[in-house]
C-alpha positions, 0 to 999 in steps of 0.5 A: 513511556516518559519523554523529556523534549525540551520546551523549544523542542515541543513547540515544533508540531512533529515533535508535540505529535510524537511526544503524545504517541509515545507516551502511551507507550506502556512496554507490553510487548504484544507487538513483539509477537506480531512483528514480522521482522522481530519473529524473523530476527529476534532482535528487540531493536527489530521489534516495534518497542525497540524501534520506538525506544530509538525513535525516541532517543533519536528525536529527544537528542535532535542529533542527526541518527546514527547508522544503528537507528536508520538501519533498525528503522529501515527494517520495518516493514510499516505493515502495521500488524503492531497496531492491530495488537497494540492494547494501548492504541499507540499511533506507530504508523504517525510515529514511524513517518516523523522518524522517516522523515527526520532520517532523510533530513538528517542522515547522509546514506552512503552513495549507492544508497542515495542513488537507489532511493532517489531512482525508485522515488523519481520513476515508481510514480511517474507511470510513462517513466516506470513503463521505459523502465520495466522495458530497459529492465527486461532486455538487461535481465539476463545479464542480471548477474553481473550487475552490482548489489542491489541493482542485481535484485531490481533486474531480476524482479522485472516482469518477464512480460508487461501488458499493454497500456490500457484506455480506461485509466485516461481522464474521463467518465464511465457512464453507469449501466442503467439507472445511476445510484453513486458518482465516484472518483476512481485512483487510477494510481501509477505502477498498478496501471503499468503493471497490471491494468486489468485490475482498472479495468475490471473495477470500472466494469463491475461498479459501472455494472453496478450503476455507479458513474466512475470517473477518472479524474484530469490530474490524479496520479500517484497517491504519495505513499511510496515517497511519503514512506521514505521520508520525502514528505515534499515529494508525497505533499506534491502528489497529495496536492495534485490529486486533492486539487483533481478529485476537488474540482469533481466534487465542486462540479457535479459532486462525488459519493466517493474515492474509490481505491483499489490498491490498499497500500494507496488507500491506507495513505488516501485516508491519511490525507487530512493528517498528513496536511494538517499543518498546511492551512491552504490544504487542511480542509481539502485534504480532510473532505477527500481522506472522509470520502475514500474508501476501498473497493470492497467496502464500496461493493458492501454498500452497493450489493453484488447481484447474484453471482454464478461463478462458472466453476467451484473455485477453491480462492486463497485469500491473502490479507494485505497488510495495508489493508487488514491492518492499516485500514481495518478491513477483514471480513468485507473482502472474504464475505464478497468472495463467499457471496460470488460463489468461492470457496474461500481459503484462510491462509495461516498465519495470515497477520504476517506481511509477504514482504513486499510493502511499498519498496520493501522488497527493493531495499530489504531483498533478503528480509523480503524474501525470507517473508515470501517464502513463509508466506507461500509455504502457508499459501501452498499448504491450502492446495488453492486454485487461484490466490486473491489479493487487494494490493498490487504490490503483494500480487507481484511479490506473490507472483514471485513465489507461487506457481497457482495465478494470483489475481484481485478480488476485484477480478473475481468478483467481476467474473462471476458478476458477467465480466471475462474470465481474468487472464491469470487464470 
């Protein structure tokens, strides 16, 4: 794709990075097939090529977007199956973060759209403030249809029940069972240890089990993805800072093997850390050390070998690709081999390079595209007649739960009930 930036415009860093991401564009439209929003709409604008072309007409012009650019970008999922077709490897998970964050610079969004987004940054990824609001939300939920727009959706997708805060997500140190091979850090994230804590829980078991010292680091939160997804890079750098800070501190004192993330979504963006600060000088360094380190639980477990396993019953287990984490982070075949090595029959869900629709706060902002993606994902689903579904993302879990009548749980609560640990509630 050619581009015409202007010298001045090239000496910005954003702008030189996007200019070299589009440039390898060549057009193909592979992504097109791929595209969930471009096979539900048909719109070229809703396709990856179209919205590259108005990324590209947005940034050369330096104007501040207009509505037809945000709307068309707000639509993407950033599920990243674009990337995985893409023959000629263009950048568009960078591409679409510059876009993002020019538009909130640069774009005034009407007042109820301010608001929302604003709402959804400051709670999400403070777990205390998440946690009052799911309780606020729950006694307001029947009341849901006399709530206005959007807000009609958030209070019908609060959970009918919400666990109990757990105690392993507070800073300290699991010590390993027997001889220690591996010390690891463990992101305990944010709205993961609000909504379902048992996945912490089962994850220190098995690595513990496994001989693995796991840490939960004084300081680590939330991983940036949520706000650094909406454009709010000040708000994503903070959280990058504080967790570098915790998780380097570890790795200066007694040292760490790895950053283990259970949450793909929080993963892909953990591995993007040293790209993300690449232009903070006090940050680079560290950020990169800490991106080299983390790495998803399902390839930690590859590494450390599960012993045998008997599960205690055959179990027929759907598993469901999160997006984050076979697109974004290249990880197919660890999770199913896992399964399969534990004694699951594991089920392949058609059509399994689509996103469910949730995607960070997708399906907050994007509720009717979400929805349409939810229920094609869980006709797929059904199809297969599974016992349970397995997923490595806390937000596809929960849009799951939405639509399915069979338990949804993850991976890792498999793995650790046919490895010795409890059966996991859902089922």
């Amino acid at each position: 794709m050619q581009t015409a930036f202007k010298p001045e415009q090239l000496a910005e860093r954003d702008v030189a990075e996007a200019d070299s991401i589009l440039r390898k564009c060549v057009h193909c439209g592979f992504c097109t097939a791929t595209c969930p929003t471009y096979v539900l709409l048909g719109d070229e604008l809703d396709s990856p090529r179209g919205r590259i072309y108005l990324i590209k007409n947005m940034l050369e012009s330096g104007q501040a977007p207009d509505e037809r650019t945000v709307r068309h970008i707000d639509r993407c999922l950033s599920c990243l199956s674009c990337t995985t077709t893409c023959p000629s490897g263009v950048d568009y998970m960078h591409l679409l973060d510059r876009a993002r964050a020019r538009i909130e610079a640069q774009y005034v969004r009407p007042l109820p759209e301010r608001l929302l987004r604003r709402l959804l940054a400051l709670v999400l990824p403070r777990p205390g403030l998440f946690r009052l609001a799911l309780a606020g939300a729950r006694l307001a939920k029947p009341f849901a249809g006399l709530a206005p727009g959007r807000l009609r959706g958030l209070l019908a997708m609060a959970p009918k029940t919400l666990p109990a805060p757990g105690t392993i997500d507070r800073p300290q140190v699991h010590k390993a069972q027997g001889q220690r091979k591996m010390r690891v850090a463990m992101l305990s994230g944010c709205a993961q240890k609000v909504l379902d804590p048992a996945i912490n829980a089962a994850t220190v078991r098995l690595l513990t089990r496994l001989g693995c010292d796991v840490v939960i680091a004084k300081g680590a939160g939330c991983c940036g993805a949520l706000t650094q997804h909406m454009g709010r890079e000040a708000d994503a750098a903070a959280s990058i800072r504080a967790n570098v800070a915790a998780w380097g501190a570890e790795l200066e004192g007694e040292g760490l093997d790895a950053v283990v993330i259970n949450a793909s979504g929080c993963g892909t963006t953990v591995k993007d850390y040293g790209h993300i600060m690449a232009g903070d000088p006090a940050w680079a360094e560290p950020a990169k050390r800490i991106s080299e380190l983390a790495v998803d639980i399902t390839d930690l477990l590859q590494r450390l070998q599960l012993p045998a396993a008997n599960p205690p019953r055959p179990v027929k287990v759907a598993y469901h690709a999160a997006c984050s984490l076979q697109h974004g982070q290249k990880i197919t075949a660890p999770p199913k081999q896992l399964l399969e090595q534990a004694g699951f029959e594991v089920l392949t869900v058609p059509e399994g390079h689509l996103c469910c629709g949730s995607a960070g706060t997708y399906n907050l902002l994007q509720p009717e595209l979400a929805g349409r993606l939810l229920d094609r994902k869980v006709g797929n689903i059904e199809s297969l007649t599974p016992d349970v579904v397995a997923a490595g993302n806390i937000g596809c879990m929960i849009q799951l739960r939405g639509g399915l009548d069979v338990p949804v749980v993850h991976t890792v609560e498999l793995l650790d009930w046919a490895t010795g640990g409890p059966k996991p509630s859902g089922l």
